[in-house]
C-alpha positions as CSV (number, residue, x, y, z in Angstrom):
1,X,-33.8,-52.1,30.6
2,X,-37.0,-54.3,30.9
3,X,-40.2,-52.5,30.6
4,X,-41.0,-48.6,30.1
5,X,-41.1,-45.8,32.7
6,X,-44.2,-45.0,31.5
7,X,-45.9,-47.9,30.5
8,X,-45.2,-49.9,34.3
9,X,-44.0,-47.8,36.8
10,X,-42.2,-49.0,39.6
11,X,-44.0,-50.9,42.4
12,X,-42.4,-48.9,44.9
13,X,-43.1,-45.6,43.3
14,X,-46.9,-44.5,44.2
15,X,-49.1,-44.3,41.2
16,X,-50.3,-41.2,40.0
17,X,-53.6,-39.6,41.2
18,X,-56.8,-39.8,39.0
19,X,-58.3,-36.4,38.8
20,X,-61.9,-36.1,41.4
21,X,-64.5,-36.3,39.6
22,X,-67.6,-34.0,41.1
23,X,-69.9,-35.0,43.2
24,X,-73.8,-34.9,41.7
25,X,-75.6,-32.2,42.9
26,X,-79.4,-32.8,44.2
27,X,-81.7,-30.1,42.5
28,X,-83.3,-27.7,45.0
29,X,-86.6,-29.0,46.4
30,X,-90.0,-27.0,44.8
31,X,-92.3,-25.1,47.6
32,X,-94.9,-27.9,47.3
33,X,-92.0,-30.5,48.7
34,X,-92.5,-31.4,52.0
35,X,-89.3,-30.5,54.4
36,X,-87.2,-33.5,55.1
37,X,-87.9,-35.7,57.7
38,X,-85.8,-34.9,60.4
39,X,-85.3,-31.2,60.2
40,X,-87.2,-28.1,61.7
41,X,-88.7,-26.1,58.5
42,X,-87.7,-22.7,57.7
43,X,-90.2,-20.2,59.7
44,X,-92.2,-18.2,57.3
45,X,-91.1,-15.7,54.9
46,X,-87.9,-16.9,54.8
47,X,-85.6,-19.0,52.9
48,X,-85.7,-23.1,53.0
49,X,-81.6,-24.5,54.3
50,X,-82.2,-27.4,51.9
51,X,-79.1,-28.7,50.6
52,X,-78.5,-26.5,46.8
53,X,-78.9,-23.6,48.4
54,X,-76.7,-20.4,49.9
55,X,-76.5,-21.8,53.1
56,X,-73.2,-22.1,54.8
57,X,-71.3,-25.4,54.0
58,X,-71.1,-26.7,57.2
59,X,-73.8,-29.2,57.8
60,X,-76.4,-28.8,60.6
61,X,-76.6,-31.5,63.0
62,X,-79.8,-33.4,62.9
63,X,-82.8,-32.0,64.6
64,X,-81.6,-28.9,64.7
65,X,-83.2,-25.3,62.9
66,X,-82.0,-23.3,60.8
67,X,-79.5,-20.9,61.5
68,X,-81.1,-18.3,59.0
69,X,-82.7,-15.1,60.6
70,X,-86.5,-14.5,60.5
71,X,-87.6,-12.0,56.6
72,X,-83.9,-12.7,55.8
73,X,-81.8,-15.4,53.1
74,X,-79.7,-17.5,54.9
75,X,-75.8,-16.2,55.4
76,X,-73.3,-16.9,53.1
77,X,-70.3,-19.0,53.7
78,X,-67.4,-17.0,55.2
79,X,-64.9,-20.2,54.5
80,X,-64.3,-20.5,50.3
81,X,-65.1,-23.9,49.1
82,X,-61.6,-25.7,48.2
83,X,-60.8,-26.2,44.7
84,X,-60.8,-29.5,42.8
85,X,-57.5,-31.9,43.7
86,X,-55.2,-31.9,40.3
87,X,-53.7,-34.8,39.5
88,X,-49.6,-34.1,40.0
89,X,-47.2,-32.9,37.2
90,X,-46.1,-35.9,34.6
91,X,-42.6,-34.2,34.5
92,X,-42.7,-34.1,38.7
93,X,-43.5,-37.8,38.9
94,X,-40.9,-38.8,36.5
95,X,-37.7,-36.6,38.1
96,X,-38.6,-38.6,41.6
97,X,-38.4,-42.0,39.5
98,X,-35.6,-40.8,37.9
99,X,-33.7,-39.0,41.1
100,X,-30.9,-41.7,41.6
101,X,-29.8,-42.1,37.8
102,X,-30.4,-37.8,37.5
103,X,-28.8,-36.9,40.7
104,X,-25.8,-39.0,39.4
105,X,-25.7,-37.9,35.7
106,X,-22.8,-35.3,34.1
107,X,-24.1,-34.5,31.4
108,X,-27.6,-34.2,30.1
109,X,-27.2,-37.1,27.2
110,X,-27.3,-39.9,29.5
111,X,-30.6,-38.8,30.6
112,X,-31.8,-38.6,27.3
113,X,-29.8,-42.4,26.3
114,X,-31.8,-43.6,29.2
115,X,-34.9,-42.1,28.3
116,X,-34.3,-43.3,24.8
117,X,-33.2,-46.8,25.6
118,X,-36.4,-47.0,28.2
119,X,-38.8,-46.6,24.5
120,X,-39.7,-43.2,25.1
121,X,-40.6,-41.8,21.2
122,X,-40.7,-38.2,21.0
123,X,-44.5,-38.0,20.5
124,X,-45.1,-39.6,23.6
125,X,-42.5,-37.2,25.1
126,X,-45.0,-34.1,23.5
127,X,-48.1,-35.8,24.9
128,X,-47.0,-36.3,28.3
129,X,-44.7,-34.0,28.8
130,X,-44.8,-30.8,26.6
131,X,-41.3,-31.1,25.5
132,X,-39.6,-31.4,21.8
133,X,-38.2,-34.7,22.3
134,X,-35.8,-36.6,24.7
135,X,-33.2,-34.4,24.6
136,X,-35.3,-31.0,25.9
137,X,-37.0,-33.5,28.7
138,X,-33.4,-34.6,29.5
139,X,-32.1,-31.1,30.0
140,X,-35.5,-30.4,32.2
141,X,-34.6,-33.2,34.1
142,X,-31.1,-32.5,34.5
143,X,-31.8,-28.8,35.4
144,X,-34.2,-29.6,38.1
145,X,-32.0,-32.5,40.0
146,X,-29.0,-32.3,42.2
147,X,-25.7,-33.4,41.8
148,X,-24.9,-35.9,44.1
149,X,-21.9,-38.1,42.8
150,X,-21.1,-41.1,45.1
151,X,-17.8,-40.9,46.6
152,X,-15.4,-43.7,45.1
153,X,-14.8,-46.5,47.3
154,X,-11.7,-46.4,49.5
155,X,-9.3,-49.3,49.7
156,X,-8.7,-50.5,53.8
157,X,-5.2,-49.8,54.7
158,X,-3.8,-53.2,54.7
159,X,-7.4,-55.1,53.6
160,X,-7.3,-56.9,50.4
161,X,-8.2,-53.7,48.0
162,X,-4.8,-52.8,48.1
163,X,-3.9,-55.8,46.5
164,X,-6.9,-55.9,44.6
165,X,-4.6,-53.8,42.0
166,X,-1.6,-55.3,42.5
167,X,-3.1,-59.1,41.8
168,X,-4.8,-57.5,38.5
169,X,-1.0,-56.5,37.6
170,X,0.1,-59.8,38.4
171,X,-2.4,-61.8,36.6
172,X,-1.8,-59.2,33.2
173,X,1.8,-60.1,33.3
174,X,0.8,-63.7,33.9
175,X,-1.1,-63.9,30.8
176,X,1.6,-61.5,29.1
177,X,4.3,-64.5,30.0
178,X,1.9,-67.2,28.6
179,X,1.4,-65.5,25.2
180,X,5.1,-65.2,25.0
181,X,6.4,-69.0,26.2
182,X,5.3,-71.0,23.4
183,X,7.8,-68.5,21.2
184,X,10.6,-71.0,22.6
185,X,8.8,-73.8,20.7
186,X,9.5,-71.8,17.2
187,X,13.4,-71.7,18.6
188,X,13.2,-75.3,18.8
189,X,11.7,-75.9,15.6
190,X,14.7,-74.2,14.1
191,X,16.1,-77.0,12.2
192,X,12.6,-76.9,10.0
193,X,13.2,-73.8,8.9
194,X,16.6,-74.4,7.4
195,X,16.6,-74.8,3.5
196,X,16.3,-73.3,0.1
197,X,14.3,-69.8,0.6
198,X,10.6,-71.0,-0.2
199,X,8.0,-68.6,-1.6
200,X,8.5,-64.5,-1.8
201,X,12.0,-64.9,0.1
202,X,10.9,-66.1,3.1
203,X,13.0,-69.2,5.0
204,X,11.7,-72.5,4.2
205,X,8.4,-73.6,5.8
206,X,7.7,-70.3,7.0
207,X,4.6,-70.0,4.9
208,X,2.7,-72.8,6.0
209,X,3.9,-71.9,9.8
210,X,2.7,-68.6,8.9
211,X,-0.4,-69.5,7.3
212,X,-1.8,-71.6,10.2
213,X,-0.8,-69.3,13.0
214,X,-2.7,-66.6,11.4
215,X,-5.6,-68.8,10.4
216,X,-6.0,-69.5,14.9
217,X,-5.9,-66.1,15.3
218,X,-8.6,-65.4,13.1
219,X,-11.1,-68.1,14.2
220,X,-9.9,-68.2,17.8
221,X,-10.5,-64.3,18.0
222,X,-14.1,-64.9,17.2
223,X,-14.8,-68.4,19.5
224,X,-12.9,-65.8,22.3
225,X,-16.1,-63.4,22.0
226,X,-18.9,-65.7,21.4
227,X,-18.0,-67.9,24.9
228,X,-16.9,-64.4,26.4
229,X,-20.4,-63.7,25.9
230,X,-22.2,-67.4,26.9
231,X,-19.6,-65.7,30.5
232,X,-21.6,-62.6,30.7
233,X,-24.8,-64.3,30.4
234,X,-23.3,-66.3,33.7
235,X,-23.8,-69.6,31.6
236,X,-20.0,-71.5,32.3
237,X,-21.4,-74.8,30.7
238,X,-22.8,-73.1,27.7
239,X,-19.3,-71.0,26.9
240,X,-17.4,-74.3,27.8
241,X,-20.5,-76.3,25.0
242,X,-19.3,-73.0,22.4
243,X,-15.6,-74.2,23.1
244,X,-15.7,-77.7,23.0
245,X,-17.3,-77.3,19.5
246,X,-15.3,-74.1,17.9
247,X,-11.7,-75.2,19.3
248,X,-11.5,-78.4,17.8
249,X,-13.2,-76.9,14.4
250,X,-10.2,-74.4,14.5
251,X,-7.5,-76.5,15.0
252,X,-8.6,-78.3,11.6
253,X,-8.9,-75.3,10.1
254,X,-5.3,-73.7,10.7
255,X,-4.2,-77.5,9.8
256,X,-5.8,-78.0,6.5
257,X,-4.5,-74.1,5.8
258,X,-1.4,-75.4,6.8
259,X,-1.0,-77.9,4.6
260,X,-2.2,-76.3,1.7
261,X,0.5,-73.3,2.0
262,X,3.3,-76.0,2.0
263,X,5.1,-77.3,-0.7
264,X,8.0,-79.6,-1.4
265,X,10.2,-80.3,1.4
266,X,7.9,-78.2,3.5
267,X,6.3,-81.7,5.2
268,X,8.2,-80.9,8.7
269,X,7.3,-77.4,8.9
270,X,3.2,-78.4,7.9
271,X,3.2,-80.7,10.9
272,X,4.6,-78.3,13.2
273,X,1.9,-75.6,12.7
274,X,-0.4,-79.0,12.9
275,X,0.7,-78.7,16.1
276,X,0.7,-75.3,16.4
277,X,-3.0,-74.6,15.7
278,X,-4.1,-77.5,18.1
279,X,-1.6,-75.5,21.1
280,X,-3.8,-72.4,20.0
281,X,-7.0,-74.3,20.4
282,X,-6.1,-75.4,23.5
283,X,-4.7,-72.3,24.9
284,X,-8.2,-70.2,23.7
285,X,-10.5,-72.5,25.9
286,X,-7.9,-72.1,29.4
287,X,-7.7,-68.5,29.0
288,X,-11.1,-68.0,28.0
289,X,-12.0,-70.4,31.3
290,X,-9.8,-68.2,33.3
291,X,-7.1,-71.4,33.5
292,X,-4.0,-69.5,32.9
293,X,-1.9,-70.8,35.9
294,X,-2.4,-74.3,34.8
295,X,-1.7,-73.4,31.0
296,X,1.8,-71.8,32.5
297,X,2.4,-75.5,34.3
298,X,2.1,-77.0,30.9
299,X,4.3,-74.3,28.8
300,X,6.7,-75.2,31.7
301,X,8.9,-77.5,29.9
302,X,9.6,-75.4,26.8
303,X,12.3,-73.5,29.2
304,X,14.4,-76.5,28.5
305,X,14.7,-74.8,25.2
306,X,16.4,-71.8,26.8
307,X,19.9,-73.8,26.4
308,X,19.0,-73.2,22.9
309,X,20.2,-69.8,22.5
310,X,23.7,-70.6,23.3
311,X,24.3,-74.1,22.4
312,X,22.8,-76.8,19.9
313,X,20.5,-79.9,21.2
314,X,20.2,-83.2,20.0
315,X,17.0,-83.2,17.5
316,X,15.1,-85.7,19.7
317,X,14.7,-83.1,22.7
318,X,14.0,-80.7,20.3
319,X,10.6,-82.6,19.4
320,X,10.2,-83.7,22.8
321,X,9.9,-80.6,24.9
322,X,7.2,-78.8,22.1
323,X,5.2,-82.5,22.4
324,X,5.3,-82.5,26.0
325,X,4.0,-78.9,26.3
326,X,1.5,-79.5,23.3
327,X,0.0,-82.8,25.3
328,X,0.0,-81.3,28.8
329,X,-2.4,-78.6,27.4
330,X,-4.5,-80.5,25.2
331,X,-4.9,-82.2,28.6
332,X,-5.6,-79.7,30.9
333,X,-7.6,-78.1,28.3
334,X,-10.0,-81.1,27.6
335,X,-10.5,-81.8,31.5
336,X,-11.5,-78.1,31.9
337,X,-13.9,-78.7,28.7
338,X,-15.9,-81.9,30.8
339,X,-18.9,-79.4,32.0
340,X,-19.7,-78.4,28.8
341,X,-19.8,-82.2,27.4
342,X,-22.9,-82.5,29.6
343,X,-26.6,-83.0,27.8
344,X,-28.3,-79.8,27.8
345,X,-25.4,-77.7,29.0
346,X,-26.5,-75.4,26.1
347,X,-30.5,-75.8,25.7
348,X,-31.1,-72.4,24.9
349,X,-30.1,-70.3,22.0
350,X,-27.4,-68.3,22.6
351,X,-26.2,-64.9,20.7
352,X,-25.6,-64.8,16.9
353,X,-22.8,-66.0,15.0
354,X,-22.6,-62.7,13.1
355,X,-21.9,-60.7,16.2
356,X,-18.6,-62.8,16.5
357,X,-17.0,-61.9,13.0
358,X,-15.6,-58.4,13.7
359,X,-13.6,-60.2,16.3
360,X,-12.3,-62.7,14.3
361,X,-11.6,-59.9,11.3
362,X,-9.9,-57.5,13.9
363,X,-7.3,-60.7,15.1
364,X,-6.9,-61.2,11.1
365,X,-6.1,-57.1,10.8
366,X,-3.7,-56.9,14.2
367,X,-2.1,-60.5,13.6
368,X,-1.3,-60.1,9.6
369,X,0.5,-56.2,11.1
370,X,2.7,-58.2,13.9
371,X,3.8,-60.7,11.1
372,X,4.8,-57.3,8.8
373,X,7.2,-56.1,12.2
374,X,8.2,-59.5,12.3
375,X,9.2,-59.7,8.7
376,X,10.5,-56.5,7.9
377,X,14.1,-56.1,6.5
378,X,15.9,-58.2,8.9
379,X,14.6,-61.3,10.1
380,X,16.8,-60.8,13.0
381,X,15.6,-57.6,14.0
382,X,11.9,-58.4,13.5
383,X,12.5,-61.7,15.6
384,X,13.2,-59.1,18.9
385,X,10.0,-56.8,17.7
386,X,7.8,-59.7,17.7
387,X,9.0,-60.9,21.3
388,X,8.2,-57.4,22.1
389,X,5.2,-57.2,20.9
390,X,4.0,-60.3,22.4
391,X,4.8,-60.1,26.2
392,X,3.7,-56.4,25.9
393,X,0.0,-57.4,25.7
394,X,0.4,-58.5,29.2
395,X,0.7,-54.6,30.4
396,X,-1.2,-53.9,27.5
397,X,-4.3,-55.5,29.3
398,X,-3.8,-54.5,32.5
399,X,-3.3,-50.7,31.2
400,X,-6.9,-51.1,30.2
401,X,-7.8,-52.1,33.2
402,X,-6.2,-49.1,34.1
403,X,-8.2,-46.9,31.8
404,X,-11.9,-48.5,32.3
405,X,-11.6,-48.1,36.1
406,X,-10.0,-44.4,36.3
407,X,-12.8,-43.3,33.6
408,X,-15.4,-45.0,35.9
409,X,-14.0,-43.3,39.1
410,X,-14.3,-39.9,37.4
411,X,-17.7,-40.6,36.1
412,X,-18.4,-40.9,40.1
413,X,-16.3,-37.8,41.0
414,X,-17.2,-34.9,38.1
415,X,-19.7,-32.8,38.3
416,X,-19.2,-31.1,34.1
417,X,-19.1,-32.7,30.8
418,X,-16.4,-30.6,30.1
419,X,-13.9,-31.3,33.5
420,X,-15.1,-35.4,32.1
421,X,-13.3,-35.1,29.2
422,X,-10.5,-33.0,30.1
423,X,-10.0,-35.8,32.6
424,X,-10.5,-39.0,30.0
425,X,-8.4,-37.3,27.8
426,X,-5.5,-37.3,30.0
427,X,-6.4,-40.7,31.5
428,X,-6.8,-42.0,27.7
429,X,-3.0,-40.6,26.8
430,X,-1.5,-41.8,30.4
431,X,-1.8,-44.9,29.3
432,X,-1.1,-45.2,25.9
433,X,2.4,-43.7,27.2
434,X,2.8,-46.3,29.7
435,X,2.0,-48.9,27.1
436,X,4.3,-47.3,24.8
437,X,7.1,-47.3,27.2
438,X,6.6,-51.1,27.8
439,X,7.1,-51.7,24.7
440,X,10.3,-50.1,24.4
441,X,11.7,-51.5,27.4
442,X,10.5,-55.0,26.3
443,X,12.3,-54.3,22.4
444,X,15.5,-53.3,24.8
445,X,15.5,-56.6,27.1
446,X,14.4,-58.6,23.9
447,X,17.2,-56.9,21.9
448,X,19.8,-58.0,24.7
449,X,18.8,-61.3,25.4
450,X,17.8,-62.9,22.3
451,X,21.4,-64.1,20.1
452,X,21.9,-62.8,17.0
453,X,19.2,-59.8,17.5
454,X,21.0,-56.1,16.5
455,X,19.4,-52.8,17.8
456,X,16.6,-51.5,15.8
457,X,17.2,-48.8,13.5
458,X,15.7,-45.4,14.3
459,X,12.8,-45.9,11.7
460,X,11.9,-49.9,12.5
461,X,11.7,-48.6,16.0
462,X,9.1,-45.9,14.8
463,X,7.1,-48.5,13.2
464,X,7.1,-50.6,16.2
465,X,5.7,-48.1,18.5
466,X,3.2,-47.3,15.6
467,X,2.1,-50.7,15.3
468,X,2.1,-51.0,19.0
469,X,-0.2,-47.7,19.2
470,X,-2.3,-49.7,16.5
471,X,-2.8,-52.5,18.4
472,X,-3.7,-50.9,21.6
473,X,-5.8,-48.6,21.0
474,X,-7.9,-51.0,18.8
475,X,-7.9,-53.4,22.1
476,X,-9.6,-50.5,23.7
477,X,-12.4,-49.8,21.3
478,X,-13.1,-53.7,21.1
479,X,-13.2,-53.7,25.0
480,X,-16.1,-50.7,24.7
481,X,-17.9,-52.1,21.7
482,X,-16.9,-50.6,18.9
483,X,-14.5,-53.3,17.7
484,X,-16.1,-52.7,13.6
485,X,-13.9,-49.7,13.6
486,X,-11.0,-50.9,14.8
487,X,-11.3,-54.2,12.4
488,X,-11.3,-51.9,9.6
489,X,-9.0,-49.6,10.0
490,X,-6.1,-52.9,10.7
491,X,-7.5,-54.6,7.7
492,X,-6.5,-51.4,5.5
493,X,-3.5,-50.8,7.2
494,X,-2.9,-54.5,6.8
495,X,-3.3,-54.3,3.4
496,X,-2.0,-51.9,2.3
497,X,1.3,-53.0,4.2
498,X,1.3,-56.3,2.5
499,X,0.7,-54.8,-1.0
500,X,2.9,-52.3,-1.0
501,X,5.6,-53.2,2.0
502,X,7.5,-49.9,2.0
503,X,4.5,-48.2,2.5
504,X,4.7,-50.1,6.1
505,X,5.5,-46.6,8.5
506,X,2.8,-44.4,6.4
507,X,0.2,-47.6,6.5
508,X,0.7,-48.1,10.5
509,X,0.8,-44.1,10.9
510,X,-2.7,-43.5,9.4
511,X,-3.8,-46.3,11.4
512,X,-2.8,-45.0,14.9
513,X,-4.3,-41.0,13.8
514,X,-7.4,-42.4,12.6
515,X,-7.7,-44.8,15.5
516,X,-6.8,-41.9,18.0
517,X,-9.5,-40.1,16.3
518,X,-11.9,-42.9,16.9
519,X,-11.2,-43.5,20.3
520,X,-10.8,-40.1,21.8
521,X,-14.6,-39.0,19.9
522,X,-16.2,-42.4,21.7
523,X,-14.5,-42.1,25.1
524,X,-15.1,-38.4,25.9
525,X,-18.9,-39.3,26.1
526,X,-19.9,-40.2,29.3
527,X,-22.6,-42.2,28.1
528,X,-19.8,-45.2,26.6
529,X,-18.9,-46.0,29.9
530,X,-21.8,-46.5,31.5
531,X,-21.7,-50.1,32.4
C-alpha cells in the first residue's frame, strides 16, 4: 500500500474535527462605565444585563430593556449552556476507513497484516489509540465491524464463464502436451546413445545430454521468474528485453556444460544437447510470452518420429525432424522477441537478480529428482516414469488453478478462521489426490504405449507418486511465495538421493512430509492468499 492511514487519509473520507477552542470572554464593565450605546440602562437598584453577567443567554434585541425586575438580579437561564464539541474517537474514524477491508476480514490477523503493512508501529498504535499493538487494535476492529462477505460471482448459464474453466483445462493440458513432445526428439536421437557404457554406468552420451538439460532447467527456471515479474509490472517489452538477453546466455551455458561432460566418442551426443539447450531457450521465451499454440505448430513435426517405436528410420530423417522442430522455434521464438529489441524497451530498473535464484535453485532441486525416477534400476522403467512425469505438469498446473481459485472463493464465503481452514485443508488434499491420480493414469498409458517399457514394481511406483507429491506441492509454495522452502527441501532430497541412491524412497518421503508440513502451516492463514 502507498501512503499511511494515518499519516494521509483518504480524500473521500472527511478529516477529523479540531477540538473548539473558547471563545474570549469580555470582563464585566465597572459602575463608572457608561451603558452601551444602544441599550436602555438597568433602572436603579438593580443589576446591569451587560454581557459577563447572570443574565439569560439569549440575547436581547437592540433597543430593548432589560428583562430584570426592579430591587431584583436578573433571572438565571432555564436552558443549560451546551458543552464543548469533542473532536470524534481516533479508533471510530479508523473502523469507517477501514469498513470494506474489516467487514470482509475472517480472521482478525489480516487486520492487523494490513495495519502492519500500512506502517503503523505499536507506539503510534498506544498514542492514538490506547491499544497494546496492532494485534489488540485489530481485534477492536474486527469486534466492532460486520461480516459482510461478497457473494462469489456466478457463471451465466451458457455465457463464457462456463467455459472460462474448461479453456483453463484446455490450455493446462496444452502446455502439459508441449513439455512432453520434444521427448520424441530423445527417441530419435537413439542411435547417439548406442556405445560402450560412459561414466558411472550410464549409456553413452547420456552425461553430457544430462548435463545440459539440467543446466536449462536451472537458468531457465530463474529467466521464467524475473520476466514473469517485468509481466506483473504490465511491462511486455521489458520481460521480452529480460529474454532476449537471458535466453541466448542460457543456451551457451547448457552448451559449454555440455561439452565439458563429454568425452571420447561422446561428439554426437555434445551436439545434440547443443541443440537441446537452444530448443529450451527458445521454448522459455514462447511460454513465458503466452505463445504455446505456435510452439505446438513447431514441435509438430517430431510426430514423424512416432514410427519410431515400432520400426527403424533412415538416419537422415532422424536429424531432420529434431532440426526442423529446433529451427521453427528458434523462429517463432525470435519473431516474438522483436518488441523487446526496441531502444528503451527497458529504461528503467527492474527487480533484483537475487530474487530470481531460489527459482533457478528449486528447477535444479525438482529437475536433478525427475532424472533419479528416470534413472533408477531400469532404464526402461524410468523411461515410462519420466513421460509421466512430464505430461503430468499439464494437470499439475491447472490443479493449482484449481486450488488458488476455491481458496479465494472461500475467503469470500466464510465467516470463521476455523470453518477457513477446515475448508483449505480439504481443498489443499482434493487436489493433491487428483494430481496424484494423473500421474498414475499417465505411468499406466505411458507404461502401455511406449515399447520395451514393463510395469513398475510396487516400490518404483511408491517413489513416483512421492516424487510426484514432491514436485507438486513445491509448485504450490513457489506459486504463493515461499519458493526458498521448497528449493531447499528438493536440494536435500536431491542430494541425498544422488549420494546415496538407495536412499531414493526415504529421501523423496521426507521431502513430501516436510513439504506437507510447509504448505498446510502457510495455506491455512488467510492472510497468504490475499492477492
Amino acid at each position: 500500500m502507498s501512503g499511511s492511514l494515518w499519516l494521509k487519509p483518504p480524500t473521500t473520507s472527511p478529516p477529523l474535527p479540531s477540538p473548539p477552542r473558547p471563545r474570549p470572554q469580555a470582563p464585566p464593565p465597572s459602575p463608572a462605565d457608561p451603558p452601551p450605546p444602544g441599550t436602555a440602562s438597568a433602572s436603579p437598584g438593580t443589576a446591569s444585563a451587560s454581557p459577563g453577567t447572570a443574565s439569560a443567554p439569549a440575547p436581547a434585541s437592540p433597543g430593548t430593556a432589560s428583562a430584570a425586575s426592579p430591587g431584583t438580579a436578573s433571572a438565571p437561564s432555564t436552558t443549560p449552556a451546551a458543552p464543548p464539541a469533542t473532536a470524534a474517537d481516533p479508533l471510530d474514524e479508523l473502523a469507517l476507513r477501514l469498513d470494506a477491508f474489516v467487514a470482509a476480514a475472517v480472521h482478525p490477523d489480516e487486520i492487523a497484516a494490513l495495519l502492519e503493512a500500512d506502517g503503523m508501529t505499536d507506539d503510534h498504535i498506544r498514542l492514538a489509540y490506547g491499544r497494546n499493538d496492532s494485534f489488540a487494535l485489530a481485534e477492536d476492529l474486527y469486534a466492532r465491524g460486520e461480516r459482510r462477505h461478497p457473494e462469489p460471482p456466478r457463471p451465466e448459464p451458457r455465457g463464457p464463464g462456463r467455459l472460462a474453466g474448461l479453456a483453463g483445462l484446455g490450455g493446462c493440458l496444452l502446455r502439459g502436451l508441449v513439455f512432453a513432445l520434444p521427448g520424441l526428439a530423445y527417441l530419435l536421437a537413439g542411435p547417439l546413445l548406442a556405445g560402450a557404457p560412459g561414466p558411472y554406468g550410464l549409456p553413452s552420451g547420456t552425461l553430457p545430454l544430462l548435463a545440459g538439460a539440467v543446466t536449462g532447467w536451472v537458468w531457465n527456471q530463474a529467466l521464467s521468474h524475473r520476466a514473469h515479474t517485468w509481466l506483473g509490472l504490465g511491462d511486455r517489452a521489458a520481460a521480452a528485453r529480460a529474454l532476449l538477453t537471458g535466453a541466448p546466455a542460457g543456451a551457451l551455458a547448457g552448451t559449454a556444460v555440455a561439452v565439458a561432460a563429454a568425452r571420447d566418442g561422446e561428439l554426437p551426443a555434445a551436439l545434440f544437447a547443443a541443440g537441446q539447450s537452444l530448443y529450451l531457450a527458445a521454448a522459455t521465451v514462447l511460454l513465458v510470452l503466452g505463445r504455446e499454440r505456435a510452439l505446438l505448430a513447431a514441435l509438430l513435426p517430431l510426430l514423424g518420429a512416432l514410427p519410431a517405436l515400432r520400426w527403424d528410420l533412415p538416419d537422415p530423417l532422424r536429424v531432420a525432424l529434431p532440426a526442423v522442430s529446433l529451427t521453427a522455434a528458434c523462429l517463432v521464438a525470435a519473431r516474438t522477441l522483436r518488441p523487446g529489441a526496441a531502444r528503451g524497451a527497458a529504461g528503467r530498473g527492474g527487480p533484483p537478480l537475487a530474487a530470481s535464484v531460489p527459482y533457478g535453485l528449486f528447477g535444479l532441486g525438482s529437475g536433478v529428482l525427475v532424472l533419479h525416477a528416470g534413472l533408477g534400476d531400469s532404464l526402461a522403467t524410468g523411461t515410462g516414469a519420466v513421460i509421466a512425469l512430464t505430461l503430468s505438469m499439464g494437470p499439475a498446473e491447472w490443479l493449482l488453478h484449481r486450488f488458488r481459485g476455491g481458496s479465494l472463493a472461500r475467503l469470500r464465503t466464510l465467516t470463521t478462521a476455523r470453518a477457513f481452514r477446515r475448508a483449505v485443508t480439504g481443498t489443499l488434499l482434493g487436489c493433491l489426490g487428483g494430481y496424484l491420480t494423473a500421474l498414475l493414469a499417465l505411468t499406466a498409458a505411458a507404461t502401455l504405449l511406449w515399447p520395451g517399457t514393463p510395469w513398475p514394481t510396487p516400490d518404483r511406483l511408491l517413489a513416483l507418486l512421492l516424487i510426484g507429491t514432491v514436485l507438486w506441492l513445491g509448485l504450490l509454495l513457489q506459486a504463493f511465495g515461499a519458493v526458498l522452502g521448497a528449493a531447499t527441501v528438493c536440494l536435500l532430497a536431491a542430494a541425498a538421493q544422488t549420494l546415496q541412491p538407495a536412499a531414493g524412497p526415504l529421501a523423496a518421503g521426507g521431502a513430501a512430509a516436510v513439504l506437507a508440513v510447509l504448505s498446510h502451516v502457510l495455506l491455512v492463514r488467510p492472510t497468504a492468499h490475499r492477492a
